[in-house]
C-alpha positions in Angstrom: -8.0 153.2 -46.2 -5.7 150.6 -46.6 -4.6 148.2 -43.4 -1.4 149.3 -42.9 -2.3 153.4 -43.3 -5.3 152.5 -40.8 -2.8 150.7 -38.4 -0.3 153.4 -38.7 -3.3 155.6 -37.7 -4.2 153.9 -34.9 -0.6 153.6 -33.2 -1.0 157.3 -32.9 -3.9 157.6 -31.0 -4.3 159.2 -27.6 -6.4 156.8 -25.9 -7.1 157.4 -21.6 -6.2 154.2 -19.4 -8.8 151.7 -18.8 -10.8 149.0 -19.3 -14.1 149.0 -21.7 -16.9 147.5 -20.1 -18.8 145.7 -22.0 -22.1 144.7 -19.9 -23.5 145.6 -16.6 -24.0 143.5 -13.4 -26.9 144.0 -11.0 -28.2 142.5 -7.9 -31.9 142.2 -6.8 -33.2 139.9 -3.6 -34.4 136.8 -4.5 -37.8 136.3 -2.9 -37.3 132.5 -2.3 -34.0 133.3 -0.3 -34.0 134.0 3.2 -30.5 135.0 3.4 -30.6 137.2 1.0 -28.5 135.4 -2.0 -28.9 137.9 -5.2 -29.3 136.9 -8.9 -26.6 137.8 -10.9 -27.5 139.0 -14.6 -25.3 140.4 -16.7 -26.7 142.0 -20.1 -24.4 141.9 -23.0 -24.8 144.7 -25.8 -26.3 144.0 -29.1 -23.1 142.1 -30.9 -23.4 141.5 -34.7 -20.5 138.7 -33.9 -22.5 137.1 -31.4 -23.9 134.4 -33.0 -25.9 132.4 -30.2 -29.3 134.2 -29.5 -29.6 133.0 -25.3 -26.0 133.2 -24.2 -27.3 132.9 -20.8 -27.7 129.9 -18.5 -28.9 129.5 -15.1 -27.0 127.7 -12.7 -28.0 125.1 -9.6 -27.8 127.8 -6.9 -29.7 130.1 -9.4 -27.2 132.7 -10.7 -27.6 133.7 -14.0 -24.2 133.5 -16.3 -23.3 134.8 -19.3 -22.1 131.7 -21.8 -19.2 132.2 -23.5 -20.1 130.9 -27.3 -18.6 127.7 -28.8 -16.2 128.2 -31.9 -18.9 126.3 -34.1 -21.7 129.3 -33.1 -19.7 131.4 -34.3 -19.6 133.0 -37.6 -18.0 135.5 -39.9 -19.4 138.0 -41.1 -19.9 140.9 -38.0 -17.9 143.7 -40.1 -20.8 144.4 -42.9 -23.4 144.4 -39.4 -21.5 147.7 -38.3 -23.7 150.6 -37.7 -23.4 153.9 -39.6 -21.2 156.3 -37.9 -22.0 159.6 -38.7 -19.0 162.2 -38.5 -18.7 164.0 -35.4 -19.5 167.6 -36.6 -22.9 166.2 -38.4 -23.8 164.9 -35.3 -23.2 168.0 -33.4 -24.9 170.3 -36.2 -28.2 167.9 -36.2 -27.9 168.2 -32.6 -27.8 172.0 -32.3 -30.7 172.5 -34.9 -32.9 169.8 -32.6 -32.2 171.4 -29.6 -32.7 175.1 -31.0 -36.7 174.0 -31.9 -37.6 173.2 -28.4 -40.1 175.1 -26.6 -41.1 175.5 -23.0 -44.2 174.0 -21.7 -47.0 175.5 -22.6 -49.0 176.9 -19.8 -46.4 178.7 -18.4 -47.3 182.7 -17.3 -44.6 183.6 -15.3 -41.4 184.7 -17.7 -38.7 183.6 -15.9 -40.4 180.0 -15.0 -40.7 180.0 -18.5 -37.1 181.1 -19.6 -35.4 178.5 -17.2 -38.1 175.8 -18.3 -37.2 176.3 -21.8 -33.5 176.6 -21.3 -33.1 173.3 -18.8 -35.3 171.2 -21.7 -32.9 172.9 -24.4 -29.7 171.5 -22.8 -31.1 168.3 -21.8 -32.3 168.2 -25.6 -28.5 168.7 -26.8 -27.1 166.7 -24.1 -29.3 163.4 -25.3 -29.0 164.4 -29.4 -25.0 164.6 -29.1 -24.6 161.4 -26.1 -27.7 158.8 -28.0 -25.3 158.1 -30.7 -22.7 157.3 -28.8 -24.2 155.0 -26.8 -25.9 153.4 -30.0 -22.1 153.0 -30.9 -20.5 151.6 -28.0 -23.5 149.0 -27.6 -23.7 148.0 -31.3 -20.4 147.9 -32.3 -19.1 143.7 -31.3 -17.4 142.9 -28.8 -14.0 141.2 -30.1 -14.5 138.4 -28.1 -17.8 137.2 -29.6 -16.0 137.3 -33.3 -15.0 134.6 -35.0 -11.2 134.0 -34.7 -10.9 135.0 -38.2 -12.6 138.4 -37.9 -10.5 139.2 -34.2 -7.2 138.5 -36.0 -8.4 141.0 -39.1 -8.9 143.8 -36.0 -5.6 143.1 -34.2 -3.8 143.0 -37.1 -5.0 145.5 -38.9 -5.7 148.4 -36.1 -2.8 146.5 -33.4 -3.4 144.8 -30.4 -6.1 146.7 -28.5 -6.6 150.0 -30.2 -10.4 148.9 -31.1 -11.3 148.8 -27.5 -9.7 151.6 -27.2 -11.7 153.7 -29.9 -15.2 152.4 -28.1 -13.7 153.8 -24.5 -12.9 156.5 -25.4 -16.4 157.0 -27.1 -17.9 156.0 -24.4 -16.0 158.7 -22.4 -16.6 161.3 -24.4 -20.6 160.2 -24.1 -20.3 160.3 -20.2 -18.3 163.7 -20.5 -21.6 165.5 -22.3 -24.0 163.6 -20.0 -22.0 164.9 -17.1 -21.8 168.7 -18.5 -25.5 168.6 -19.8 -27.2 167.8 -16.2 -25.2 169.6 -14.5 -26.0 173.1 -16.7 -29.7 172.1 -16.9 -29.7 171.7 -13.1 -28.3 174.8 -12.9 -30.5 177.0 -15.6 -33.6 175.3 -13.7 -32.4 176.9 -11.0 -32.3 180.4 -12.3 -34.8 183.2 -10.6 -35.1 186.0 -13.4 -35.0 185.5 -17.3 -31.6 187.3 -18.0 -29.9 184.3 -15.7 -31.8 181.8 -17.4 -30.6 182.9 -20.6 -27.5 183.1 -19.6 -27.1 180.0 -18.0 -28.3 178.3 -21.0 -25.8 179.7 -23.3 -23.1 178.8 -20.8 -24.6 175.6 -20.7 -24.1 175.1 -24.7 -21.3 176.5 -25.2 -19.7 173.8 -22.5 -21.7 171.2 -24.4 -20.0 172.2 -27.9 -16.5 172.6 -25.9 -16.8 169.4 -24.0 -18.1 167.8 -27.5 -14.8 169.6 -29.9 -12.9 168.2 -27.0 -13.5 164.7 -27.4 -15.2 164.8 -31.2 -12.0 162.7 -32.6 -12.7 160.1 -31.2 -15.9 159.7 -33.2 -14.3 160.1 -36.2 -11.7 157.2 -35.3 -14.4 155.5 -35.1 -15.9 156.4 -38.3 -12.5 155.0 -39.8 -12.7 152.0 -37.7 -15.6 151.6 -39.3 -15.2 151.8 -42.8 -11.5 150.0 -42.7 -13.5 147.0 -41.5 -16.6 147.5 -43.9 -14.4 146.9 -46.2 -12.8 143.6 -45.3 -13.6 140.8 -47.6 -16.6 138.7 -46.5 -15.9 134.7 -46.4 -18.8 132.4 -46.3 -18.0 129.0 -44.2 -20.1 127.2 -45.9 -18.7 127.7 -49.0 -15.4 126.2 -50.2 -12.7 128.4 -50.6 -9.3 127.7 -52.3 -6.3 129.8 -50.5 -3.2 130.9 -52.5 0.1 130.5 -50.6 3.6 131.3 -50.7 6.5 133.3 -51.1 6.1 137.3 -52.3 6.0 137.9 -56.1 6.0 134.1 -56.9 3.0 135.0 -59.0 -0.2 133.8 -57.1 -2.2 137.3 -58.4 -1.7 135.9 -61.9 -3.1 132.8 -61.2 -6.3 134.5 -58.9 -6.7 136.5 -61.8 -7.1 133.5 -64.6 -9.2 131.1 -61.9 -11.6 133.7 -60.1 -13.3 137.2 -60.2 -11.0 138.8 -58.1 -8.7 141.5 -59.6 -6.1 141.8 -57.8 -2.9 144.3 -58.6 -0.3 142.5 -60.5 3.3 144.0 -60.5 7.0 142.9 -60.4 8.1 143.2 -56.8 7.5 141.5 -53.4 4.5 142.5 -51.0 2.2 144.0 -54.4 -0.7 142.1 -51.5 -0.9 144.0 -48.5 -4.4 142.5 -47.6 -6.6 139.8 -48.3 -8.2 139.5 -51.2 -11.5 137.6 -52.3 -12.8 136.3 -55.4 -15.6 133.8 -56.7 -14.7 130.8 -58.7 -17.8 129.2 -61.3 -17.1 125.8 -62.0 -19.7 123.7 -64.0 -23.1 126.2 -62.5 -21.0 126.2 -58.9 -19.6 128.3 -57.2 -16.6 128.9 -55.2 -14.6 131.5 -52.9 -10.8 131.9 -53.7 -8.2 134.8 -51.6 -4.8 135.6 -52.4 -3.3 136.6 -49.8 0.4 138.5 -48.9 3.6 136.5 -49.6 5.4 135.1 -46.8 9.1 135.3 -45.9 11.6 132.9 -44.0 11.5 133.7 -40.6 9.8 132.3 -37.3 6.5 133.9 -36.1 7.5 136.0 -34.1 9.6 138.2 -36.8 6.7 138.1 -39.3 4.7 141.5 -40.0 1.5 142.2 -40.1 1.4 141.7 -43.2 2.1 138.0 -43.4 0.1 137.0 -40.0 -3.0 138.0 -42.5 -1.5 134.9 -44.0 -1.3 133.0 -41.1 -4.4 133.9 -39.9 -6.5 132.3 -42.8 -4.7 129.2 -42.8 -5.1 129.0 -39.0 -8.9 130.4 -39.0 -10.5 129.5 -42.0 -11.4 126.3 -43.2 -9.6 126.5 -46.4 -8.1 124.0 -49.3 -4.6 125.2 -49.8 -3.0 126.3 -53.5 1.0 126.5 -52.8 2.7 128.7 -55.3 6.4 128.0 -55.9 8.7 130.2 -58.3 11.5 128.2 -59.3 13.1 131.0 -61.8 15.0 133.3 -59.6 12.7 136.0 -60.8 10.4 136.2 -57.5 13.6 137.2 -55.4 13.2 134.8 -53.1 15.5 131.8 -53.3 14.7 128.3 -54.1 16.0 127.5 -51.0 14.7 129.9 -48.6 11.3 128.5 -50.7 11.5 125.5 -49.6 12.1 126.1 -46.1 9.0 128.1 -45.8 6.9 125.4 -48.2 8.1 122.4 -45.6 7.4 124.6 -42.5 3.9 125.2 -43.3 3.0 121.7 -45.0 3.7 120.7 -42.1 2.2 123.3 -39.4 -1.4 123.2 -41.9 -1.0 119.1 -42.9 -4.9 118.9 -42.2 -5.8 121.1 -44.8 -6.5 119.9 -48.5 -3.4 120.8 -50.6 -2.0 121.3 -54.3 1.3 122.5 -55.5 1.8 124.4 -58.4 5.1 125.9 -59.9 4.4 129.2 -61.6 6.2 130.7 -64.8 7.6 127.6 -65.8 8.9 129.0 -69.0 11.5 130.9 -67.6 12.8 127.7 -66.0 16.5 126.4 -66.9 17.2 123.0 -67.8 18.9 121.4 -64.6 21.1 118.7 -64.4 19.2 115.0 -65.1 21.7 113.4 -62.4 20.2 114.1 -59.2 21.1 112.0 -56.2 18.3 110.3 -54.6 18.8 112.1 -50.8 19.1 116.1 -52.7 15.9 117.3 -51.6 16.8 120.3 -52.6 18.2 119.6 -56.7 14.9 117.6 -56.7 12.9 120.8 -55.7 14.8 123.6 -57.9 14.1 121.0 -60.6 10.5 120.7 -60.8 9.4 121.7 -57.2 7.4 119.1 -54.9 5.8 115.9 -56.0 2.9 115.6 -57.9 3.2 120.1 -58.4 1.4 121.1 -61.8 3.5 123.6 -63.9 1.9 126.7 -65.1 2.5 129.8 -67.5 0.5 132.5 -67.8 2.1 133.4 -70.6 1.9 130.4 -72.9 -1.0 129.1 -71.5 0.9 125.6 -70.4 -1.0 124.0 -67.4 -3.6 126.3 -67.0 -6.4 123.7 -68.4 -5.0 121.3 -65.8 -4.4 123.8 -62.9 -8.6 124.3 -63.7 -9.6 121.1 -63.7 -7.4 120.0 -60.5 -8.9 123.1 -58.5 -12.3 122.1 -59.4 -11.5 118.7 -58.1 -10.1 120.1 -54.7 -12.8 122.4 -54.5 -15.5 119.2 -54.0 -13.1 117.4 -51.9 -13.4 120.6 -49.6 -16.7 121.1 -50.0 -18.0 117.1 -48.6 -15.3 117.8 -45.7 -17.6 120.7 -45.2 -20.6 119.2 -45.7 -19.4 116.0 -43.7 -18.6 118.3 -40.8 -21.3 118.1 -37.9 -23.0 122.5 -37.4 -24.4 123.3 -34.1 
């Protein structure tokens, strides 16, 4: 599934009002108080994105907080962490076989004691097999918070703002749903006096189960497309330097992953062929690098931008990346020169900090300009030959791709001492 068929996907969900909880809070007496003063603990679920093992603290007046974590304990990758979700009508058939093999307790002469002791273990037995999972789910799947700013843009962006929450709740609702049902019709068939109400109560009692469970059972399968949409998001190492391709759609920064990495991206002639982000591995002299293309981005303030190019955004502002800035000078991109530049100067600036090189792509199909340039036309000066110091490249006659090689490698160990130089923990 693809980010913006997943988004679309997720705009259409139903999903009840409410917050999802994410912990519990209790209270107990402390012995050393004599007025009573509880101890506040709060117990986080089990969070793949939550990188600092004691996120708890105790305070002077001996409360018990939970500790936000620091950007630096944070780290990416939470997504490949996810548990398996199995699809809702497995976990219903699995749960239907278990419960059908229960017995009653043995030692039991008196039929209908028996009947009603077989049915109430029956329906608690289908209650637990159909709600465990779901609480597996809710508890194991991260909370956005705990992510690494990188990984929480990936989920906004790709399912929209709050629509993952949204998924777990209403998990978690269906789980409470089938907990509700199930003790209430095992109550209720351990109750029964003679063996023909037992039996019937129990098959009341499952076929509310299976209702409540068809009821709600979408929502596990959301969540099984939750999780394989982010399963499937590329994995960045921190550690590891990673060169960033920028710039305008269809200015050809595919073509040039394709020539300095692994990655394979899709290569055609019109704006937005990258919809996601997409990672490949650079070997330079035994070492090795990370390098993402990612979508191309148009002219236009923050706010107007899609989806699509806030994945863009989001790397630059997340990641600690060097920077490769495509520029098409040809015409052929469908972008202007002008517009071009715009965007270039908007985001040298915004990303100044990060380690940069320029290159202007298909340089062959460039037209000779005019020699006489005034000194103050930025802009003649850029159509010309683009920024100072860019490299010109062709892929198709091979011009400044030796170069473009050798200057990467050179960026990529001038990001990877920032990394090393920068203080972890």
């Amino acid at each position: 599934m693809n980010s913006g068929r997943a988004f679309g996907l997720l705009q259409q969900w139903r999903v009840p009002s409410g917050k999802l909880l994410w912990g519990r809070i209790g209270r107990r007496s402390s012995p050393s108080s004599h007025k009573g003063f509880g101890v506040r603990r709060m117990f986080s679920a089990s969070c793949p994105g939550f990188a600092n093992k004691n996120p708890m603290r105790s305070t002077e007046d001996g409360n018990i907080i939970m500790v936000e974590p620091s950007l630096k304990d944070k780290t990416t990758g939470a997504f490949q962490k996810l548990p398996m979700v199995m699809p809702s009508m497995n976990i219903l058939s699995s749960a239907q076989r278990k419960a059908r093999n229960i017995s009653p307790t043995k030692g039991i002469q008196n039929i209908a004691k028996r009947e009603r002791n077989r049915g109430a273990k029956q329906l608690d037995a289908l209650m637990k097999e159909l709600a465990v999972p779901l609480r597996q789910y809710t508890e194991t799947f991260p909370d956005k918070r705990h992510l690494h700013p990188y990984e929480r843009s990936l989920i906004e962006l790709t399912f929209g703002q709050g629509n993952y929450e949204k998924v777990l709740e209403r998990v978690d609702c269906l789980r409470k749903k089938l907990v509700s049902v199930g003790k209430q019709h095992a109550s209720l068939c351990a109750q029964s006096t003679t063996k023909r109400e037992a039996e019937e109560r129990l098959n009341e009692g499952l076929k509310k189960l299976e209702e409540a469970f068809q009821v709600g059972k979408t929502a596990i399968d959301d969540l099984l497309n939750v999780a394989k949409t982010l399963r499937a998001m590329p994995v960045v190492d921190l550690q590891t330097p990673t060169l960033c391709l920028v710039g305008s759609p269809n200015v050809g920064k595919s073509s040039l992953v394709r020539i300095l990495s692994t990655g394979k991206p899709e290569v055609c002639n019109y704006p937005f062929t990258t919809r996601g982000i997409l990672m490949g591995h650079i070997m330079l002299n035994y070492e090795r690098f990370q390098v993402t293309d990612t979508p191309g981005l148009l002219t236009r303030h923050d706010d107007e931008r899609n989806n699509i190019e806030r994945l863009t955004i989001s790397v630059l502002s997340y990641l600690p990346t060097a920077v490769l800035y495509v520029h098409d000078l040809s015409g052929e991109c469908g972008t202007s020169p002008n517009n071009q530049l715009v965007t270039y100067k908007e985001m040298r600036e915004r990303f100044k900090d990060h380690l940069w090189l320029d290159v202007v792509s298909k340089c062959d199909l460039l037209q000779e300009s005019p020699a006489c340039i005034l000194p103050d036309d930025e802009f003649a000066r850029y159509k010309r030959c683009g920024p100072d110091g860019a490299i010109h490249v062709s892929i198709m006659s091979n011009q400044g791709v030796d170069e473009l090689k050798a200057r990467v490698h050179d960026l990529l160990l001038s990001q990877m001492a920032r990394i090393s130089s920068t203080p972890s923990g």
